[in-house]
N, C-alpha and C positions, 0 to 999 in steps of 0.2 A: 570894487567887488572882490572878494575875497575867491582864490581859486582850491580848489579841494581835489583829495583823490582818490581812486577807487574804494580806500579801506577807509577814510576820514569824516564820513558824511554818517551814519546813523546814530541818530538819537532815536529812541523807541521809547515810550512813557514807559512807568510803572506799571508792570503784567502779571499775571499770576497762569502763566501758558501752560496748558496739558499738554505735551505731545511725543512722551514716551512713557510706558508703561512703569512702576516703582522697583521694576525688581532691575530698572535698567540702572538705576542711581544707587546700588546698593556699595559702589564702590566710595562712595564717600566718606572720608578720616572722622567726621564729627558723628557717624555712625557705631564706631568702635568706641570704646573705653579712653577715655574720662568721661566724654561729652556726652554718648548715647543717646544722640537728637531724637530718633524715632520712638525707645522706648522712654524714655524718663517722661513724668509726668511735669506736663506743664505747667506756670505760674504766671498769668500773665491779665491783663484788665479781658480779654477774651475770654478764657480759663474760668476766672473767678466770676464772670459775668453769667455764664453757664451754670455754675452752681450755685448763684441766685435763683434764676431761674427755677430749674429743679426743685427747689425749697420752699419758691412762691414767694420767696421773697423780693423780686424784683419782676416784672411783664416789661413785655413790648406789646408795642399797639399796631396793626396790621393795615394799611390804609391803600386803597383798593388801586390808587395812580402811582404810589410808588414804595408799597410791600412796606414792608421794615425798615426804609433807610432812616425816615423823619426819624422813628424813632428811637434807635440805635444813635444818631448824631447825637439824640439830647441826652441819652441815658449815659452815652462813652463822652460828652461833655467837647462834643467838635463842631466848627464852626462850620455854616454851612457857607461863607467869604471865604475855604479854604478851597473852594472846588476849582475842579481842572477838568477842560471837557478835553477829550481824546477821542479824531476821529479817525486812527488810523486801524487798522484792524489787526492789534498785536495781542490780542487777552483768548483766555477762555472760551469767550465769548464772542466769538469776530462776525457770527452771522448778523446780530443784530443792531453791531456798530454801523455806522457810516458816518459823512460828512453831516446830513439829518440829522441823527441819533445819535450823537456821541458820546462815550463813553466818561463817567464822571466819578470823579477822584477826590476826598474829602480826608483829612489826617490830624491828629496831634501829635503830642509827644512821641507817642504810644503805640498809638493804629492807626494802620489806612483803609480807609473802604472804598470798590469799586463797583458800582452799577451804570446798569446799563436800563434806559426805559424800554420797559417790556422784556424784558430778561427774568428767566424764572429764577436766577442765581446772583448771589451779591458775593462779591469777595475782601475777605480782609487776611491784613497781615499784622499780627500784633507782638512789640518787643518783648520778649521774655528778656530777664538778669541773668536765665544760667543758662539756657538753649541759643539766646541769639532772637532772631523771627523766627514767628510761627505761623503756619498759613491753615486759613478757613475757608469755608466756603455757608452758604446761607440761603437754602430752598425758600424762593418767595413765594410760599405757598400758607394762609390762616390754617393757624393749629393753634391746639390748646398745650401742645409738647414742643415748644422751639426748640432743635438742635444744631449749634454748629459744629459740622464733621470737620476734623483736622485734617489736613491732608497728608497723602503718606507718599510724596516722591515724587509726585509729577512734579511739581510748582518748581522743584530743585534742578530742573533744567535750565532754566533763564536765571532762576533766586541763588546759582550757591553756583559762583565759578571767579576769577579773576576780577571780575566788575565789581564783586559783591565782598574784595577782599578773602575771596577763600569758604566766606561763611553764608550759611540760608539770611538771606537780607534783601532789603527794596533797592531801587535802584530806578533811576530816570535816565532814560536814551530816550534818542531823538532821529527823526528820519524822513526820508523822502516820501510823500505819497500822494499818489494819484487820487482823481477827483472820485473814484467809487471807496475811497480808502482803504486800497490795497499797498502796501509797502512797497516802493522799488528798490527792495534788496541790493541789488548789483550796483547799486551808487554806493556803497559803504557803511559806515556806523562811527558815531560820537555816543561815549557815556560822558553824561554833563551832571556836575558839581558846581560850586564858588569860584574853580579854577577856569571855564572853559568860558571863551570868547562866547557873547548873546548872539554874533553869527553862525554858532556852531551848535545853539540850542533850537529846542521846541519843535524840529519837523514832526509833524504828525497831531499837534496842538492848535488850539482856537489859543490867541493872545488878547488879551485886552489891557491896554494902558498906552503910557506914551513914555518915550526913549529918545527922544530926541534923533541924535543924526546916526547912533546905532542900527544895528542891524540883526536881524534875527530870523529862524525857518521856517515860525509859526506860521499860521494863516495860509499857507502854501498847497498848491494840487499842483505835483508835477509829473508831466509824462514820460513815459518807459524811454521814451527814445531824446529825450530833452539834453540841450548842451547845457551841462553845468556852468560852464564860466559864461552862458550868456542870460543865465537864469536874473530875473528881476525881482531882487528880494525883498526893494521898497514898497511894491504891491501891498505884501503882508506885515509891514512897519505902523507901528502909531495906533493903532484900530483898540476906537474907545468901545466898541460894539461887541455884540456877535453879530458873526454872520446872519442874512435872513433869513438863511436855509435851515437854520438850528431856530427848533420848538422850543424857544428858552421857556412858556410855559411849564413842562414836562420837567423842569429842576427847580430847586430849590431859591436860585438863584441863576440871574441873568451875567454872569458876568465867568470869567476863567483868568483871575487876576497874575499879571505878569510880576508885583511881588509877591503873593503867594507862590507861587512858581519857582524864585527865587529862593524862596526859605524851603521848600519843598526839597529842593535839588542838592540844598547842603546839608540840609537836616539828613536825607536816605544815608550818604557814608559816613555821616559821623557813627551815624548807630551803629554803620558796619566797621567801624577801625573799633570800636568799644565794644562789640562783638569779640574781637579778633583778639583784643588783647586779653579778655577774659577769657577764650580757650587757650591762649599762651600758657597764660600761667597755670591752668590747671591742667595742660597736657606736659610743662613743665615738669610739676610736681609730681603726675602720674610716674613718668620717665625717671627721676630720681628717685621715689618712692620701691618702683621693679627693679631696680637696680642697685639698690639698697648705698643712694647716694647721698652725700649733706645739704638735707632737706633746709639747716636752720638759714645758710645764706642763699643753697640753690648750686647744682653744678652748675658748671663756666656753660655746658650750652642750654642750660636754664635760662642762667643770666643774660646771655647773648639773645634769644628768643624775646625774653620781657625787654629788655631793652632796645632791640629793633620794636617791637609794636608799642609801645611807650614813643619812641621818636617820630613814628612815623601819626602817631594819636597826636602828639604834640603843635606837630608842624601844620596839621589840618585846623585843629580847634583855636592855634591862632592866627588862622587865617595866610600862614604863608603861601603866597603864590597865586592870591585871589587877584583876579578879574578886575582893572581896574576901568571902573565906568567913566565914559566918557562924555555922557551927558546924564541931566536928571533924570531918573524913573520914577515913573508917578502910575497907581494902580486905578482900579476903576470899581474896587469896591471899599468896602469896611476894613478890609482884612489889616492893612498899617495901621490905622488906628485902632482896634483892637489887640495885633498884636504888640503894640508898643505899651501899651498899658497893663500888659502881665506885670505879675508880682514872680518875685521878690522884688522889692527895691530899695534905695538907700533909702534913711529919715531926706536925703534930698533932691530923690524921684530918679535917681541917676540909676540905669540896668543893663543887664545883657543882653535886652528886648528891643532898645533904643536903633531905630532904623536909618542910615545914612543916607544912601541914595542917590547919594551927590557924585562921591569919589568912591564909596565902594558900598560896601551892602549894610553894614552893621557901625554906626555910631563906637562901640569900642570893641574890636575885634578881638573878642575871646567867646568860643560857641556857647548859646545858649543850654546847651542839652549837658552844661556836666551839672544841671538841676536835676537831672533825668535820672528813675531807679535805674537803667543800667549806670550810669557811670557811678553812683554810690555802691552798683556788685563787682566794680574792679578788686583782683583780689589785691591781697595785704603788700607781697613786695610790688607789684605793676602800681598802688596806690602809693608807697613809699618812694618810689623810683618817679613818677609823675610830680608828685608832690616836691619832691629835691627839685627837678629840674624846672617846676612853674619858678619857684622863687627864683633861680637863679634868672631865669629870663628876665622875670619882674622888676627882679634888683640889679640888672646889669653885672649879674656874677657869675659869668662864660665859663667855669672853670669846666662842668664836662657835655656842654653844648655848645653848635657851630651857630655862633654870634651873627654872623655874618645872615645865616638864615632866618634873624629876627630884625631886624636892624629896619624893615616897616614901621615897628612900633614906635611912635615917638617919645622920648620923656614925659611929656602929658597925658596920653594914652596910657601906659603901664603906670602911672601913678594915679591914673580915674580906675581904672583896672582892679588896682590893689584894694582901692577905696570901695569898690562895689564888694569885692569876696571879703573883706573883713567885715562888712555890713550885712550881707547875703549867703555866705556859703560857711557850712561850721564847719568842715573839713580846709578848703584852702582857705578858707579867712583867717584860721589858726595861725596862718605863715608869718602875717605879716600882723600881728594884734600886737 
């Protein structure tokens, strides 16, 4: 059993927390020029989905046991094998969470959405290309005038700080909680990614699948005054079920799949390093623009800016540093075979969708998401600068990248690699045609 310490234990799901007022977040950099989070108008599957609406061009359908979710999943094109039940009481909405009633978590690319049954409010966060994430909210209430209101500041107390890379973004913690699910704070905090040991995720989570001799937080109700290092974490290990205290009637589906969870937990920072590096560059260029500096290559702390968030983008997307599993993970819904079957793929079915499970999480370790409109809105140098240093990875040509921090990839791997993005991607496939 793994021992932990005061500050190393919370994982908290995906939240969208009210609990300071907007004018307390006004110190935030992405609020000033370039970025101007609050006012610039948004562009995002949420945004444009609104202005369906409005136009009549598009409805949702209002369904009396669970509001707008059903129909929002099919209209935003998300699986409902993506769900994640949350029974900790970290969201908006914590009255009507419990271990019963848990909070439920659906996403693509794009968006994620959060309801709760019986909850007059849904929430989503959906990727903008020039803002980052953008946060909603969603009165479950039949009208003939759907609106979702954007949010102006709250949600930027848990969404935009160190965890989130700096920028408004999702993010999956994990943590201790008691059986009414209320958090026990004073045990500490884990944010978990690709990188973080399965014993250090899911507190606060229903799990379902099987992990073999792993170990994990899910499933767990622990008390205030509990000794951590004598905590039994097999209890909540392997569980092909829900609990029978969760009304899995009440969702869409019966399960809270532990690989979806998995694609969940890496997908949230990639969008947040591709976040980060798109305000790089354009608070770059603000910077030498007011300063009347050489815009065509970038000053030196232009360049120094894109080229830390380009390495730090790098290192994520090919999986440096990930988790290596130690026995098989096997889900308990649709969700792997479904998501292995996206497209793009080679003429010989070969992708960046391809799920491993064995030794690590992804069949060929390069992220799915530089498919994703944000990472086609990297600007031109942070696009140029990424693009030099995939190939030099690829081709084993270190000349200005630390070799040593790729050296995961085997021969085979970066050559199936090469062969997916020249089939699949018309930006890096260019590299290597």
């Amino acid at each position: 059993m793994y021992k932990t310490s005061i500050y190393s234990v919370l994982l908290v799901p995906l939240v969208l927390i009210v609990s300071r007022p907007a004018s307390a977040q006004s110190g935030f950099e992405f609020y000033q020029k370039p970025i101007l989070y609050q006012t610039s108008l948004p562009d995002n599957p949420i945004s444009r989905l609104q202005q369906q609406l409005d136009s009549g061009e598009q409805s949702l359908t209002f369904d009396p046991k669970r509001g707008y979710l059903d129909s929002l999943l099919d209209i935003l094109d998300i699986k409902a094998n993506t769900q994640a039940l949350v029974y900790s009481k970290t969201s908006l909405q914590l009255r009507p969470i419990s271990p019963s009633n848990p909070r439920a978590l659906y996403y693509n690319d794009e968006v994620y959405i959060g309801w709760v049954p019986g909850s007059s409010t849904l929430e989503l966060i959906a990727a903008d290309p020039k803002l980052g994430s953008v946060f909603y909210t969603l009165q479950q209430t039949s009208t003939e005038s759907v609106q979702f209101v954007r949010d102006r500041g709250e949600c930027l107390q848990c969404h935009a700080n160190r965890r989130t890379k700096e920028v408004p973004g999702p993010l999956v913690r994990s943590l201790y909680t008691s059986a009414s699910g209320q958090p026990v704070y004073n045990f500490g905090n884990f944010l978990s990614d690709h990188t973080s040991p399965l014993e250090q995720r899911w507190g606060g989570y229903y799990v379902t699948g099987s992990h073999g001799k792993m170990i994990h937080m899910g499933n767990l109700f622990i008390s205030r005054d509990a000794d951590l290092d004598s905590i039994d974490y097999s209890r909540g290990a392997n569980r092909l079920v829900l609990s029978k205290n969760v009304n899995s009637d009440n969702y869409p589906t019966d399960s809270s799949d532990i690989v979806a969870l998995m694609v969940l937990e890496h997908q949230t920072q990639m969008q947040n390093l591709l976040t980060r590096a798109i305000y790089e560059e354009r608070r770059g260029k603000h910077y030498d623009t007011t300063f009347n500096l050489d815009d065509q290559q970038g000053s030196e702390f232009t360049q120094r800016r894109i080229t830390r968030s380009v390495d730090n983008l790098l290192k994520y997307m090919f999986f440096v540093d990930e988790f290596p599993l130690a026995s098989v993970v096997t889900g308990t819904s649709s969700f792997t075979r479904d998501f292995t079957r996206r497209q793009p793929k080679t003429p010989e079915g070969a992708s960046l969708f391809q799920l491993d499970l064995t030794e690590r999480m992804f069949k060929y370790p390069l992220s799915y998401m530089i498919y994703s409109r944000t990472f086609r809105a990297l600007g031109p140098k942070t696009s140029n600068l990424l693009q030099q240093r995939v190939k030099e990875i690829l081709l084993d040509e270190p000349s200005n990248i630390d070799a040593e921090q790729y050296k995961h990839l085997t021969l085979e791997q970066k050559s199936s690699i090469r062969e997916i993005l020249k089939g699949t991607h018309p930006s890096l496939g260019q590299l290597f045609r």
